[in-house]
Each structure stands twice: as C-alpha cells, then as structure tokens.
C-alpha positions, 0 to 999 in steps of 0.5 A: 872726448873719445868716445864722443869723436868715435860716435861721430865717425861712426854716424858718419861712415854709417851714412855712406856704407850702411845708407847706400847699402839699404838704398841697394836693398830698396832698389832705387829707379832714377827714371821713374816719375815721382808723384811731385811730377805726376801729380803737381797741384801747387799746394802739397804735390810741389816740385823743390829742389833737393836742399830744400827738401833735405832742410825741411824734413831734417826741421820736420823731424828734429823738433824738442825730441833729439835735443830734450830726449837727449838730455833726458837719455844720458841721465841713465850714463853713457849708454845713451851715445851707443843707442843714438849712434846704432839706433840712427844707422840700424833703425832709425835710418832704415824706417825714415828712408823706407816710410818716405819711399814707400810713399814716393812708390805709393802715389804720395800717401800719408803713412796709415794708407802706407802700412795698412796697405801691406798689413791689412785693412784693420791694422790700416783703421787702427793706423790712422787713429794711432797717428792722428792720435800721436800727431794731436800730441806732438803739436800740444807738445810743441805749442807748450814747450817754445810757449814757455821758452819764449816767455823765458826770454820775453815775458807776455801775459800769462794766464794761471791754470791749475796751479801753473802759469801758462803763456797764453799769448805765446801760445796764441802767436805760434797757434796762428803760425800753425793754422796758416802753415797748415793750410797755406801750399808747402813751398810758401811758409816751409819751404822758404822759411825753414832753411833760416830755421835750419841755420839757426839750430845747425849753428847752436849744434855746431856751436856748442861741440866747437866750445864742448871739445875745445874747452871741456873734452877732458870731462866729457863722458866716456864708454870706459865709465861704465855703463851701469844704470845712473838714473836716480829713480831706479828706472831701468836702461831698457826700456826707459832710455830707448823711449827717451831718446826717441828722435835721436834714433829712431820714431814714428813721428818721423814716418808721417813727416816723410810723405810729406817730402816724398810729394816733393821729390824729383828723383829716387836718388834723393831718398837716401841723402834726404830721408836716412841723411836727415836722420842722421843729422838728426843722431849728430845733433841728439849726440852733442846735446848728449855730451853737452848735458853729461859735460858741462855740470861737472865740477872736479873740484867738489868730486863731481864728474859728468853725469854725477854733476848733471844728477845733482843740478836736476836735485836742486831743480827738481821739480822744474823742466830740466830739459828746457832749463839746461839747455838755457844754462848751456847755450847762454854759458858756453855761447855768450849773450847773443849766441846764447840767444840765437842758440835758444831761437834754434831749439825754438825754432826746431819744435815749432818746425816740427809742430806745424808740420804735424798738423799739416801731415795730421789734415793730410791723414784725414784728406787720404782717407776720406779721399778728400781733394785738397787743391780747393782752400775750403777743403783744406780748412774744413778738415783742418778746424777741427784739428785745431780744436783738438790741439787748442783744447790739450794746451791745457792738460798737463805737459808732462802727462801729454809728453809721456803718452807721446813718447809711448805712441811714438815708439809703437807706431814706428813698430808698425812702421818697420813691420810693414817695411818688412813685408814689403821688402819681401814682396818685392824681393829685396835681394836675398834676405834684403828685408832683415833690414827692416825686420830686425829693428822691427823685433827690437822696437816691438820688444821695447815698446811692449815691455814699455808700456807694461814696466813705465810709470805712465804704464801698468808701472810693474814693481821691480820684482814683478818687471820679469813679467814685463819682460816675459810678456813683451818677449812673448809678443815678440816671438809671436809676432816673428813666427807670424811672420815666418808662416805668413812667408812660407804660405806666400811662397807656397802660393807662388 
C-alpha cells in the first residue's frame, strides 16, 4: 500500500510543480487568440468550454492502453509503478502539453504537419504514413477489443473466422458509431456524450482503489519486493515493460488526439490543465488498474503473494485475453453485480472513446495535407470512406498481431514527436536550456523503441545472447541522433 499511496502523490505534486514549471518553459500568452476563434467552422474549429474539453481528450487518450497495458506491465514486478509515475510526469506529460500546443501555435494542425514543420519536409511525408498507419491500427484495436467484451456481456451472433469467433454484429454496432462520430461536427457526439462516458470509468478507477486500499492494502505490491524481472517468458524489463505500458506513461497516439482539442481551446491557460492533466489522469487510472492486477490474485494461504498469483492465474489461461479476462474478474468481484457491470461499460466506453477519435484525427490527417475544406459534409465522407474500408477490412487480422505492431508504431511516433518538441523549444528560446525538457525524454523513447524493434518477438527477436547487439545498435542510434542535434545548434547559432 505504500508504494501505491507514495506514487499517487508524486503523480500529483508532479502536476502542480513539474506541469507549471514545462508551461513556464513553453511560454504561455493568455491573450492570443486560438484557432477555435479564428477559425470557427462549426464542425472541427468549435469553441467548448474547458471541462468539456479536458473530459474529451482525457476519453480520446485513455482508451484499452492505461488500463490493458497496465495489467500487462506489472507482469514484469513493481517496476511498472516507477515507470507510470516518472514516465507521466517526464515524458508523457511533456509530449501531450507540447504536441497540443504546438498546434493551438500552429493554426490547429494535425501532428505529421506539426513535426515535419521543425524536422523537415521528408520526416514530414514519413510522419503522415506513420500516424495514419498507426491511427488505422488503433481503431481495429479498439473495434475488436469492446466487440468481444460486449459479447461477453450480451452475446449477439458471432461469426467463425479462422479458428475464432468474431462478433460480427457488435462490431457492425460500434462501426456505424465510428462512421457518424467521425464526420458528424465535434461538439455533437463528443462533445456532449463523453462526459457520461468520463463518469463511468472515473467511477470503475475510483471504485476499484476504494475496495483495493480498504480491504486488500496489505497485499498490494511493493517496491521493497524487488524489482527484478518477474515475466515468465524471459522477456526483458527494458524494453518490453515500457512499450507495454504505453498510455500510462507516455504514446504517440496521444500526439494526434491533442490537435483535436487544441481547435477548440479558448485560452493557453487551459493547456497545461487539459493536455499534461489529462496525461495525468490517465497515469492515476494505469496506476490502479496496476495495483489491482498485481493485488487481487494473491492467496497467502497457498504461498502465493501478488504478482506470483497473478502469474499463476494467466497459466491457467493461457492462451486467452488475460487483460480483458482480469479486468472482468476485477471489476464483477470487487464491485458486485451492478458495479461490476457499469465498471465493465466504463473499460468499454474508454476504447470506444479512443477509437472513433482516431478515425476522426485519421481524415483530418488527409484533409491538412491535401488541403482539403472540410466545412462541406461531402468532403469529409470522400476522405473518410476510404478509412473505413481500411479499418473494416483489418477486423479480421489477428488481434494479437495488430496490437503488437501498434505498440511498435506508437512508441516510435512519440520519438519523433519529442524531437520536434525539442527543436522548437530551442528555436524559440525556451529559457536557458528550456528544451531538455523534451530532449531528454526524447533520448530515452529513442533507445526504447530502437532497441525494441530489434529485441521483440514481433521484432528481429534477437536471442538473449546476441540482445547486447540489440542494445549496441539502439545506443548507436541514440548518440548519433543527440550529436546530430548538437552540431544542428551550433550551425544555427552561428547563422545567428
């Protein structure tokens, strides 16, 4: 329990001191106007106040990732609580208030606009297939994933495909959800529907830490256990875990959700409580669902403590959706019959939340770089069809094959995110040294998701006694990158 309640704080105080002291680095001017003034079209340019907003983009933002890749993380021990703690406060944090931002500075624009406008025309064409490329998987992830957990709790027709079931009518229902949520103006579905959304998983969070700490404290995980590898398929901590727990710390999916937001701000003071609070909700949440996973499965009484308990029920499922299976288990155990339900809505709601915003972020993608007006209906369905297709057609791939490459992409664009963060934090003089802020993380994400790629199994998949080479090439990269970046500000100093 301390461990729990000393991470909670620090999420907290991380908020106020290190949230106020990035918004002091970015330079906040409370007078300007925002493009949800400027440029009001009634469809994506929209005015909202700023709890609207903040509820949106904590929904837009907290879809399977803080709560699945949660569970998933504290399979490797309590390690996973320092991650989600200093990575929402260092990285995450930093990359959700700078990518949303930047494009309130920038006129509203969709991220790949953002980043190649700092790092160059060609970073900016690879930008805009890597995030439409990641958008298209997250939807499928978050079409498949509340498919099959409403089919848990009301069973439509099922279609048999490849040796699975696949719940073809839920996934049709949530489809038709996206499509209108996509093209329909952003105060009409989203805006007024996602605060009932918000309460539903703000009450599953706050629910489950209620019965966590006033029943089961004494067996919630501590730092004091170790924190040595506990992953049973010899995986390493780094960097397995930090890819796993993606939106509870930090992601690049994030970094196309912003801009959504940003066209509706109506002040720069609101950045700091919407875009790095919100990541910080999102840390809070990925924080309970971690504790919970690593708590409820223990049983003294057969020697099995936390996370071995957790351990051993995934071996007797082996094979199944363990995140989606304990979060069931969870929710109907500690909350009953009617908070078990609603608990289960509120992880529904939040993929769902995240999915359709996606698609919505995806067409506006298209739109900015084919400069494509989207007041017009027909426009916005000429760009959006073809979207759809994509999405409808990956429903049947594999799930675990699409969540896999997602949890790749997603990390490597939050690195080029963080990059161009960096740049422009030094162009513009952030305070002395202002951008390290974003440079540090930025160093960090690049190693992870360089040494990734080469070490996962959905990777070059290394053996354990060649991963040295995995990590070799990854710190190679890194450097390279990071001396790039110092000659890149010594020439523009010269020039000025």
């Amino acid at each position: 329990m301390i461990t729990f309640l000393i991470a909670l704080v620090v999420l907290v105080i991380g908020f106020v001191l290190y949230g106020t002291f990035v918004e002091k680095v970015f330079g906040i001017d409370p007078k300007a106007e925002t493009p949800a003034i400027t440029k009001n079209d009634g469809v994506d340019f929209v005015p909202m106040s700023g709890w609207r907003i903040f509820l949106v983009q904590f929904l837009n933002i907290a879809g399977l990732g803080p709560i699945f890749g949660a569970i998933m993380g504290i399979f490797f021990g309590p390690s996973a609580f320092l991650w989600i703690v200093f990575g929402t406060i260092f990285a995450g944090g930093v990359h959700d208030y700078l990518s949303g931002m930047l494009s309130l500075r920038k006129g509203g624009v969709s991220l790949p606009e953002i980043v190649g406008s700092e790092l160059g025309s060609g970073v900016r064409v690879f930008m805009r297939v890597l995030s439409l490329v990641l958008l298209l998987l997250l939807t499928t992830t978050f079409l498949s994933g509340p498919a099959t957990l409403l089919q848990g709790l009301a069973p439509l027709h099922a279609m048999p495909f490849q040796g699975r079931s696949l719940p073809i009518i839920w996934v049709l229902i949530i489809f038709a959800y996206y499509a209108l949520a996509t093209v329909l103006p952003v105060d009409k579905l989203i805006g007024r529907f996602y605060p009932i959304f918000g309460g539903m998983l703000l009450f599953m969070g706050v629910g489950i830490m209620i019965v966590m700490l006033g029943w089961h404290g004494s067996e919630m995980p501590e730092l004091t256990d170790g924190l040595y590898n506990r992953k049973a398929d010899g995986l390493p901590i780094f960097p397995m875990m930090f890819v796993s727990i993606a939106c509870g710390a930090i992601s690049g999916f994030h970094g196309t959700q912003s801009p959504i937001m940003s066209r509706c701000l109506t002040n720069e003071r609101q950045g700091r409580w919407i875009f790095y609070g919100a990541m910080v909700a999102e840390g809070i949440l990925a924080l309970i669902w971690a504790a919970a996973a690593g708590t409820f499965f223990a049983d003294p009484e057969q020697g099995l403590y936390g996370i071995d308990g957790l351990q051993a029920f995934a071996a007797q499922h082996k094979g199944e959706n363990i995140a989606a299976l304990i979060v069931d288990v969870v929710s109907r155990s500690w909350l009953g019959r009617v908070g078990g339900i609603l608990a289960i809505i509120g992880v529904i709601a939040a993929p769902i939340t995240s999915g359709d915003t996606a698609l919505r972020s995806a067409r506006l993608i298209v739109a900015d770089f084919l400069h494509i007006d989207q007041k017009p209906r027909m426009k916005r369905l000429m760009i959006a069809f073809p979207l759809f297709l994509c999405v409808f057609g990956m429903v049947f791939v594999n799930f675990d094959i699409v969540w896999r490459y997602f949890s790749w992409t997603n990390q490597t664009l939050a690195v080029f995110t963080l990059w161009a963060g960096t740049v422009w934090l030094y162009k513009n003089g952030a305070r002395k040294y202002g951008y390290l802020i974003a440079l540090i993380p930025a160093l960090f994400m690049t190693m992870v998701s360089s040494s990734y790629i080469l070490i996962a199994p959905e990777g070059l998949h290394l053996p354990e006694a060649y991963r040295w080479i995995g990590y070799l090439v990854a710190t190679v990269i890194t450097v390279s990158l990071l001396c790039g970046f110092i000659v890149w500000t010594k020439k523009s100093a010269q020039a000025k």
